[in-house]
C-alpha positions, 0 to 999 in steps of 0.5 A: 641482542633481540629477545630469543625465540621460543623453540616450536613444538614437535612438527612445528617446523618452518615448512608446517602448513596452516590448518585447513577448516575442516567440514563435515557433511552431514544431511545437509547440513555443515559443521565449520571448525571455523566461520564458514563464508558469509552469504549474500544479505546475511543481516535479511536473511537473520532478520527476515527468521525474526520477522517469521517467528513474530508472525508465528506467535501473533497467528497463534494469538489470532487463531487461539480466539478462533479455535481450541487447543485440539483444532476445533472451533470455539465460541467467543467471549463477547467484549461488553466496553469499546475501550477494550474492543479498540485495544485489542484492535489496535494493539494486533494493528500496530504489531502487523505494522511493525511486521510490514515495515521489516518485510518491506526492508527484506524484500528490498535487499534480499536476493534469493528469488524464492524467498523473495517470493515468500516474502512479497506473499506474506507481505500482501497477506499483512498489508491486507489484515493491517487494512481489515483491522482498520475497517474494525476500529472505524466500527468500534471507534466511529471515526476515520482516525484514531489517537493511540498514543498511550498504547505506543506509551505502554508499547514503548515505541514512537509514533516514527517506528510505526508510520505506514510506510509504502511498499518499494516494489509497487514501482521498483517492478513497474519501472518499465511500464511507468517509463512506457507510459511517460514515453506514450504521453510524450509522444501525444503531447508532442503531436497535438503541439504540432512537433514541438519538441518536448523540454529538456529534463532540467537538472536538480541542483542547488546554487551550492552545488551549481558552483563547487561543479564549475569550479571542479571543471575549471581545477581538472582543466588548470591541472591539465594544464599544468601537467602538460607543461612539466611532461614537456619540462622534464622530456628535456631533462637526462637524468629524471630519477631524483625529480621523480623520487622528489615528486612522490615524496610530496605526494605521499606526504599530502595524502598523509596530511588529507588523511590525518585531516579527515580523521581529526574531523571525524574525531570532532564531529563525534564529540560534538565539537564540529558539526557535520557536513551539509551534504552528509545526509545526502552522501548516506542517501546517496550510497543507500541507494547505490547499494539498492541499485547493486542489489537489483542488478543482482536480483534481475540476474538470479531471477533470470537464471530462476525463469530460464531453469524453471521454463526447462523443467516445466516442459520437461514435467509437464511431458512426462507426468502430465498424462498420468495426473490427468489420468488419475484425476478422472479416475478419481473423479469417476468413482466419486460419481457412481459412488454418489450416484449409487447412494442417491440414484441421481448424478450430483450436481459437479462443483463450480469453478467458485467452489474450487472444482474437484479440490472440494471434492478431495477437501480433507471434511469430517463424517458431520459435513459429508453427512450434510452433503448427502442430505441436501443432495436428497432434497428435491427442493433445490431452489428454495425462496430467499429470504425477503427484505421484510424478514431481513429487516426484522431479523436485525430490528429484532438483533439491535433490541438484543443489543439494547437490553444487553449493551454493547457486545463486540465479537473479534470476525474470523478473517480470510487472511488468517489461513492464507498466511497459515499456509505461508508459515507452513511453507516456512517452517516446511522449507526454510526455518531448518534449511542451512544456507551458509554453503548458499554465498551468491544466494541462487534458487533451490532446483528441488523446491522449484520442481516440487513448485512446478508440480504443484502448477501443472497439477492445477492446470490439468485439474481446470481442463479436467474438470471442464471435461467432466463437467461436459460428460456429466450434463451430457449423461443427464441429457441422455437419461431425461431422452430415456425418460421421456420416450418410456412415460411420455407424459405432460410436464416434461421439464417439471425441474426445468429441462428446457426452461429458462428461469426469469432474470437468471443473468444479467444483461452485459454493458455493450461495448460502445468502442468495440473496433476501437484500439485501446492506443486510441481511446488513450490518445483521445483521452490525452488529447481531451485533457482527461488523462493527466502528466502525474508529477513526482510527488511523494507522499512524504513531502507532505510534511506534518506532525504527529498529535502526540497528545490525542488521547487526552484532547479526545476527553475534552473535546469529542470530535478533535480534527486529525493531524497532518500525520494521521492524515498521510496514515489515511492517505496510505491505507484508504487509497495507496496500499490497495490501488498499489497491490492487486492481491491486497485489493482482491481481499481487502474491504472494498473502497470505491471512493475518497473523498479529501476535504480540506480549507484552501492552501492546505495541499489536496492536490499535492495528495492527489498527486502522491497517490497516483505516483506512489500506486503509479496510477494514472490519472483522469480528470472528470471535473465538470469544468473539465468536461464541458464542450467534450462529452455534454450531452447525453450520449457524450456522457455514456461514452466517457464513462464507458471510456474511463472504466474500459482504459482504466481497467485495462492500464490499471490501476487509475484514478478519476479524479473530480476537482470543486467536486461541492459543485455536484450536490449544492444546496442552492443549483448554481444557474450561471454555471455552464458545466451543469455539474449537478447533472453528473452525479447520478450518472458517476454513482451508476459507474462506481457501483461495477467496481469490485473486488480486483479493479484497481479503480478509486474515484477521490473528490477534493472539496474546499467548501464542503458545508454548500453540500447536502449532507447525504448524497455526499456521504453516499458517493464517498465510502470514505472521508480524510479530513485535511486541518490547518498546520498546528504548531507541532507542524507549522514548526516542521514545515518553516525548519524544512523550507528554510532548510532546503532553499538557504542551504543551512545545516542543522547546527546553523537552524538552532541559532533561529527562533523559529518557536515565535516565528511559529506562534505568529503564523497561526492560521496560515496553510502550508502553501503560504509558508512555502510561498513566503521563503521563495520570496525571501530566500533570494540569490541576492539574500543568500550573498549578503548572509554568506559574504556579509555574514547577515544571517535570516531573522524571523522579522523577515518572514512575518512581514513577508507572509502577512501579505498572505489571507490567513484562514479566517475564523469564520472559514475554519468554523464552517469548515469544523461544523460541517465535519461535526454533522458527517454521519460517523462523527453524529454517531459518535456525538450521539454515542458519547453524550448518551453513553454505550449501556442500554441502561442509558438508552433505557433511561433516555427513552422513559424519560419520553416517554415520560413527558408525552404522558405529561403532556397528556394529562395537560391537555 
């Protein structure tokens, strides 16, 4: 007898229907009884909120420095020590880059193309107030690179939660014009070979792999076989029911036993008793980037539902409302005229497109700024007398006394980025942080803000033609009243304000076009086939591979001017040259950086950096090395027409690298006579180019130098902004890379690596550069070597190595002490020499400065 069952309640019978969730629909927002469906990217969705509230808190510590609690601006409490001044500076920069690294993840993921918007705006804002607060610890710290790893101690984070990473979308959404850019080069390369073929893309694999997919094939092909046979055997036989049952019997049973199989090892390799596959790293990778590719697919279909409705509703707008805002514009701006006109007696000057037109005009201002606006209206002396340089040079001898008697004092600047990401937190807040998305499951844009967006558009671009116009009217008018003027009084000196007169040196002459019947597929083609624009190879800048000095702050006590490690040196890499080539919103307002200059001994990888930079920021390259160059563009005219060349291509297929290799060779001490190139004559003429890069040109010019102590000091520092040195591997990473290499060519697991001693394998290789180690393990690491460890079971021996790579140069001391003295002499590292052993107080300098005196009265009185 089984248990009995319970009676059900009143209207429980066998026929009640499950309840149904009940929704209640109130303004928007829903009310389950139950969990409502799941959206697309939930987890983004959730951690893109928590992101934005991290932002809010830190814009409202920036802004509480800047301004009162009412909205006023405030004076500053200066900072008197640099220690405190560095803090500030880094703690804010740490935290943005947090702020960066989960933006970054919920642009990747997230599919709903107005937020996706949002994001990309906020992120740009981000990346460039990260890049701001590294201009201000190079003014505070006087160094490039910085150790702080006792802020990430107090912070409770690790050096890897807080490396630079590099924005996906810098190439996600530049596939198409990199691949255009590929097939272009192909195609040229192949017609100066002479319709050569180009070589076939080989295939990645490794031996491993290589022979699992030969043997795959060979077991489908035996499979087939086999099946062929018995689908002729069992046509012979009648009665095929208990053949058939008995076949699937023994295959439920091996799915079964592979089932069972798999969990034991999943059981095991979570205990620790097993280790993992080899290939399961790259099995995760693989299905994150299936996941990546999936949620492209989807975002390319909702961002073309996006633009189509958004072209349909901008026409539509733009015929129904976009007479009535220009008409209400001008009215506007008719009576702000007269308005002024009665008040002054003269028409005042319009707004300037600089300015912001018309919006500066309507602007929100207080009664203070518009009393200030109508006196400098009334002035007659339009055009006052700049200040001289003389004025300007005391004014800041006068502040650097200041400074003297008072000591160091430090004031946070006011930042362009604080306001445009306040409007961006405004926008947030406005549509985002109350809206309820759950009813939202393919993610698809909002029609209401879109309008609402369309609006905003329109409304500018009549604002511009608008303004055109009144600007036309308004000297029109001017003309008009002077002719009126003219004819009454008909005096001499009728252009007393300049009427007719043109001011001397009012603008300058525009660079002539030396290419002007020219197209730009032409002057690539030339640059391709003269060797000036090279292939980039797909070099990534994390295979650069290095450590972090995890204890910098403490060398820093001992020695004054310590070295990078090769971690800082892909941090510097990142924020001098990627993330501002890479955004065009990031190089339009963050500091501008012409030039990188990349110094490091021979073997230690400035090339390969090179290269990660234009692949990365998917550049391109231009090689105006000297060497290079000569027999092509050697004379005068050759040498205008490259530069012309460069600057017009690289502008037009920004952004672009140009690139100077031995780039000593331009500022030697001692001319090289022997050299054909002449290269020293090519330095003027290279620092006249860079200065018309500004603000919005994706340009950079990056010098690799090994020997840069043959260079005069000051021509060098002046050409290079910026200056990233390269040291040799210290052990941290000497260990990183032989654990890499030995990794990858043998094949081993990390389980296999910990049976090797690679700490005395790493001690003997001092002084040896990356390129020495990756050398040595293609040597040892052979398809002989790799049979004899996986037949015979001999597995590698540091031995093997050490007498392999000993047939390399080390870098000898001598090399290295050159190399350490010339970097001591650059002119931030003897700022912050001369800083340190004088001390920052003016007491020190006031002490410094009486005891020279000190000894000339001395002197004196000798003689």
């Amino acid at each position: 007898m089984g248990p009995k069952k319970e009676k059900g309640k009143r209207g429980e019978g066998k026929k009640a229907k499950k309840a149904k969730p009940v929704v209640v629909a109130t303004q928007d927002v829903y009310y389950w009884n139950k969990k409502p469906p799941v959206p697309l990217n939930a987890y983004y969705n959730k951690k893109w909120h928590e992101t934005q509230s991290e932002i809010n808190r830190l814009l409202a510590e920036e802004n509480s420095m800047f301004f009162n609690k009412k909205g006023k601006p405030k004076d500053q409490k200066p900072i008197k020590s640099r220690e405190k001044a560095f803090q500030l500076c880094v703690v804010r920069y740490l935290r943005y880059i947090l702020i960066a690294r989960n933006l970054d993840e919920c642009y990747t993921y997230m599919v709903h193309p107005q937020k996706r918007i949002l994001v990309k705006k906020c992120m740009a804002g981000i990346l460039t107030r990260i890049l701001e607060l590294k201009e201000l610890m190079i003014d505070v710290e006087e160094r490039e690179f910085h150790f702080f790893d006792d802020v990430l101690q107090d912070l409770q984070l690790t050096p890897d939660e807080v490396e630079m990473t590099i924005p996906r979308y810098f190439r996600d959404e530049r596939t198409i014009v990199l691949q255009n850019r590929e097939l272009i080069l192909e195609s040229i390369v192949k017609k100066i070979e002479g319709g050569v073929e180009p070589r076939k893309q080989e295939v990645d694999m490794t031996r491993e792999q290589a022979i699992l997919l030969i043997q795959r094939h060979q077991r489908a092909y035996m499979g087939r076989l086999k099946y062929y046979e018995k689908a002729c055997w069992l046509s012979q036989k009648k009665n095929n029911h208990a053949l058939l049952r008995k076949t699937a019997d023994t295959w439920a049973c091996y799915v079964f036993k592979c089932k069972t199989r798999r969990m034991r090892q999943e059981e095991l390799q979570s205990l620790g008793m097993m280790s993992y596959p080899k290939n399961s790293i790259a099995e995760l990778q693989k299905q994150r980037q299936e996941h990546i590719e999936r949620n492209k697919r989807k975002i390319e279909d909702n961002m073309m539902d996006y633009e189509l409705e958004l072209a349909e509703w901008e026409d539509k707008i733009l015929a129904d409302e976009g007479q009535n805002m220009a008409e209400n514009l001008k009215y506007n701006i008719i009576q702000w005229l007269l308005e002024t006109k009665n008040a002054i007696g003269v028409f005042p000057e319009f707004p300037t497109e600089e300015m912001g037109g018309s919006n500066y005009l309507f602007s929100n201002k207080t009664v203070k700024q518009v009393e200030q606006e109508l006196a400098e209206m009334f002035d007659d002396s339009k055009s006052k007398k700049p200040p001289s340089k003389k004025s300007d040079k005391k004014a800041a001898d006068k502040k650097g006394k200041k400074e003297e008697e008072e000591g160091y004092q430090w004031v946070m600047p006011m930042s362009q980025m604080l306001t445009s990401l306040s409007e961006e937190k405004d926008e947030y807040m406005k549509y985002w942080f109350y809206k309820d998305d759950m009813h939202n499951i393919h993610q698809k844009h909002d029609s209401e803000l879109m309008k609402e967006a369309i609006r905003m558009n329109i409304a500018e671009k009549i604002r511009l033609e608008v303004d055109k116009l009144m600007r036309f009217e308004i000297e029109n008018m001017k003309i008009a009243i002077e002719k009126a003027v003219q004819a009454k009084t008909k005096k001499k000196g009728k252009n007393k304000n300049g009427g007719k007169g043109k001011k001397k040196g009012g603008r300058k002459k525009k660079d002539k076009d030396l290419t002007k019947d020219r197209t730009m597929d032409d002057l690539y083609e030339e640059l391709v086939q003269n060797e000036v624009i090279k292939r980039v190879s797909p070099t990534q800048l994390s295979d650069f591979l290095g450590d972090y000095s995890y204890t910098g702050s403490s060398t820093q006590d001992s020695d004054l001017n310590p070295l990078p490690s090769l971690a800082d040196v892909r941090r510097l890499i990142t924020e001098f040259a990627i993330l501002p080539l890479g955004s065009a919103e990031v190089h339009q307002f963050s500091p501008l950086n012409r030039s990188l200059l990349i110094a490091g001994l021979r073997g230690t990888g400035k090339k390969m950096l090179v290269q990660a930079i234009c692949h990365e920021a998917g550049a391109n390259l231009f090689d105006i090395t000297p060497s290079n160059l000569m027999g092509k563009y050697d004379s005068k005219e050759g040498m205008k027409m490259i530069m012309h060349l460069i600057m017009k291509v690289g502008k037009a297929l920004e952004p672009s690298v140009f690139w100077i290799n031995q780039c000593e060779d331009l500022y030697l001490k001692k001319k090289n006579k022997n050299d054909l190139a002449r290269p020293h004559k090519w330095a003027k003429v290279i620092n006249k180019t860079l200065k018309k890069i500004k603000n919005g040109d994706r340009m950079m010019l990056i010098g690799t130098t090994r020997r840069p102590s043959l260079c005069k000091q000051k021509p060098l520092s002046k050409a290079f902004k910026r200056t990233v040195v390269v040291p040799l591997p210290d052990y941290g990473s000497r260990y990183m890379i032989w654990q890499h290499f030995i990794g990858t060519m043998a094949g081993l697991s990390h389980f296999e690596l910990e049976n090797m001693d690679f700490s005395s394998l790493t001690k003997v290789t001092t002084g040896f550069t990356m390129q020495a180690i990756k050398e040595t393990c293609q040597e040892v690491i052979t398809e002989e070597r790799l049979s004899k460890m996986r037949t015979k079971g001999r597995a590698l021996t540091p031995l093997e190595f050490v007498v392999k790579i000993a047939a390399h140069d080390p870098i000898y001391m001598q090399e290295h002490e050159d190399f350490v003295w010339w970097f001591n002499n650059t002119p931030l590292a003897k700022k912050r020499m001369e800083r340190l052993t004088t001390g920052d107080e003016g007491s020190s300098k006031k002490s410094t400065k009486s005891s020279k005196g000190g000894k000339k009265k001395g002197k004196k009185k000798k003689k």
